[in-house]
C-alpha positions as CSV (number, residue, x, y, z in Angstrom):
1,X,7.0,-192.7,199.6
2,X,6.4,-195.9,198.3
3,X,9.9,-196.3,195.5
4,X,7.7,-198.7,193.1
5,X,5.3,-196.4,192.2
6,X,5.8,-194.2,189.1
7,X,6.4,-190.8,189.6
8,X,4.3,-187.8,188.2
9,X,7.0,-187.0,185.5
10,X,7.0,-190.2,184.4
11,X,3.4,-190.7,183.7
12,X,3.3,-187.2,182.1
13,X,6.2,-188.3,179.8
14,X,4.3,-191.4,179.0
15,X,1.2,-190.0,178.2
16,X,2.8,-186.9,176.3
17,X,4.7,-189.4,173.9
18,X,1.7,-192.1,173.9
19,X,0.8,-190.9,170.6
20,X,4.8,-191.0,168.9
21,X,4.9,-194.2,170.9
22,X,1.8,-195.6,169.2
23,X,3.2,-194.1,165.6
24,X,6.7,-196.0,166.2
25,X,8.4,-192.7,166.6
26,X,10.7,-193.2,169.1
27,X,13.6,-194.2,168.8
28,X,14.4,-197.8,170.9
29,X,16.0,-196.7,174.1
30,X,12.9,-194.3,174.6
31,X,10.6,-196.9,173.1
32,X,11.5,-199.4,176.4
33,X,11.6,-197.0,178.7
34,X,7.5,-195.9,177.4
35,X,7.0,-200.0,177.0
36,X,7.8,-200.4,180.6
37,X,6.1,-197.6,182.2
38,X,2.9,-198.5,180.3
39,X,3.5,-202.1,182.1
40,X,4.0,-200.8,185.5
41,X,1.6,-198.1,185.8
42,X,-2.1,-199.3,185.8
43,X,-3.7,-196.0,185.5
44,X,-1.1,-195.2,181.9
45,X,-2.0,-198.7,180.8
46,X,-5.5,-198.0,180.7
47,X,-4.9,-194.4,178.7
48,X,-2.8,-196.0,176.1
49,X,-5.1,-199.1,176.3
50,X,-8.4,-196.8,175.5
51,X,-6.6,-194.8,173.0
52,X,-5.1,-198.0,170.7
53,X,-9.1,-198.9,171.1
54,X,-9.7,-195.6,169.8
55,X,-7.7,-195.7,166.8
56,X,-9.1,-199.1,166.0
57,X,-13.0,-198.0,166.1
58,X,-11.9,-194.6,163.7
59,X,-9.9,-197.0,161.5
60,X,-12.3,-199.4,161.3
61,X,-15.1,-196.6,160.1
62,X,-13.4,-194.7,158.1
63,X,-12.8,-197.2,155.3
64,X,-16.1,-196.2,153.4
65,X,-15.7,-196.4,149.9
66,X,-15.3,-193.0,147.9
67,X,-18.3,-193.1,144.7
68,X,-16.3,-192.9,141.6
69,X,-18.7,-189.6,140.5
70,X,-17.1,-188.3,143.7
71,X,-13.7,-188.8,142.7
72,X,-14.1,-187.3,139.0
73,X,-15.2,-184.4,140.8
74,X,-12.5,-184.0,142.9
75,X,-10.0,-184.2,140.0
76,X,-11.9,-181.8,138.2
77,X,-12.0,-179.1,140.9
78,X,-8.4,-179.8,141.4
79,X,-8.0,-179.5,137.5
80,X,-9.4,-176.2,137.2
81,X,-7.1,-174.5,140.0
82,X,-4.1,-175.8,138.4
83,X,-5.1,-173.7,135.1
């Protein structure tokens, strides 16, 4: 078996903390150890690669502007279950 590939586990544990990876939820030792895996393995690279492109494209549509009539109405729904 071929010692510089990654092993299963470690791509699982990759992609199963991509996301708190991603979010800066790790704390630094597990950061590296994520940082360098996602170097090393081609096939986790790409995941994480597709998945910071996802975040972008939903981030970059989802800053449509909320119509101020909207808004009132909002505050006034959230008004009236408050009383």
């Amino acid at each position: 078996m071929d010692s510089s590939k990654p092993q299963r586990s470690e791509c699982e544990e990759a992609i199963h903390k991509i996301y708190h990876f991603m979010d800066g939820l790790l704390d630094e030792e597990k950061r590296k150890q994520i940082a360098k895996h996602l170097d090393d393995c081609k096939p986790c690279g790409k995941a994480f690669d597709f998945e910071q492109e996802i975040r972008k494209v939903i981030a970059d549509k989802c800053k449509d502007v909320v119509p101020e009539s909207l808004r009132e109405k909002i505050a006034e729904a959230i008004k009236h279950d408050y009383k």
